[in-house]
N, C-alpha and C positions, 0 to 999 in steps of 0.2 A: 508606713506600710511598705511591706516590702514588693507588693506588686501591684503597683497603680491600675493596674489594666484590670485588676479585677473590682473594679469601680463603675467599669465605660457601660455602655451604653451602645454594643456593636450592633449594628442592625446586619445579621449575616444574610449573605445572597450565595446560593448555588450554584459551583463549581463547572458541575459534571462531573468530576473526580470521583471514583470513589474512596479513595484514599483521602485525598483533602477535600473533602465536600462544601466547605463553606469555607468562604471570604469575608471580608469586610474592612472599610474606609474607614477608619477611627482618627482623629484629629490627625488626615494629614499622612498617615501612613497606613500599610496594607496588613492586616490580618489574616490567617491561616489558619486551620483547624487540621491539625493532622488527625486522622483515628484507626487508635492503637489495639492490637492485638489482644483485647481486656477479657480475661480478669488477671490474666500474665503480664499485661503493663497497665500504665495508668490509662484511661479511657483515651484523652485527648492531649497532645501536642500541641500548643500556641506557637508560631513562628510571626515576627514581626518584621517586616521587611526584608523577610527571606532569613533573618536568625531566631535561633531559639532563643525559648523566652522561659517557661516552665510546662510541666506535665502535671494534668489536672484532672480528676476522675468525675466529681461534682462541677458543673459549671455552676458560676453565682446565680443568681435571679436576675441581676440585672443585664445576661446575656443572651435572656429568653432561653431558643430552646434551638439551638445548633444543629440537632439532629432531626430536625422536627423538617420532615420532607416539601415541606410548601413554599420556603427559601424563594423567591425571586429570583429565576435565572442569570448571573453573566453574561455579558455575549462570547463566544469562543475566543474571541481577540485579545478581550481584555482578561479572561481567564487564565488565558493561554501564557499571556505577558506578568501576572501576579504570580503562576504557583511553578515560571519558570528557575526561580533562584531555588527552588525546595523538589520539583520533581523527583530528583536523584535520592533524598533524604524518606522514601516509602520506608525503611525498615527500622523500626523502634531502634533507640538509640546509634543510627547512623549520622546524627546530629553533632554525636561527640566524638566520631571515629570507630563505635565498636557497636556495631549492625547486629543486634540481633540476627543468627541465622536458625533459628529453629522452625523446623517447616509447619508446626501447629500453630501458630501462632503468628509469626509472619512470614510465609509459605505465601 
C-alpha cells in the first residue's frame, strides 16, 4: 500500500485552527489536517510531523470524520507546540514551494 496512514485509526482532537483544525497522536507521531481551498484543491492536507504526506478529498472510514466539529479540544500549549512546524504552510501547495496565491481560494 502505498499509504499506510490510510489504515490508522486517528482519533482527531481540535485545534483551534481554522486552517488546521484537527490533530492527532498516531503511533508515536503527530498528525495534521490541513483544509484546502476545495473544490479548487483536494479537501484535505495530511502533514506528519510537520511534512507532507499526501492530499485527500475523501477521508477513509477508518478516520471517522475530521471535520465533524465535536473533536476534543487541545490544550493551547500543546496545540500551539504540534501545528508549529506547519503554521507558515496555510496556502495549498506551499508545502512544495509554490503557494497557491489565488484570492478565491486561498485569500
Amino acid at each position: 500500500m502505498r499509504y499506510p496512514e490510510l489504515n490508522a485509526r486517528p482519533r482527531w482532537r481540535s485545534t483551534g485552527n481554522g486552517r488546521f483544525p484537527v490533530a492527532a497522536h498516531v503511533d508515536g507521531q503527530w498528525w495534521v489536517l490541513r483544509m484546502n481551498g476545495f473544490p479548487d484543491h483536494p479537501l484535505w492536507t495530511l502533514f506528519v510531523n510537520g511534512a507532507p504526506r499526501f492530499d485527500i478529498d475523501d477521508t477513509p472510514p477508518t478516520w471517522g470524520r475530521p471535520s465533524d466539529r465535536s473533536a476534543p479540544p487541545l490544550d493551547p500549549d500543546t496545540a500551539e507546540r504540534i501545528l508549529a512546524p506547519v503554521h507558515h504552510l496555510v496556502a495549498y501547495g506551499s508545502e512544495v514551494g509554490d503557494p497557491c496565491d489565488d484570492p478565491v481560494c486561498c485569500g
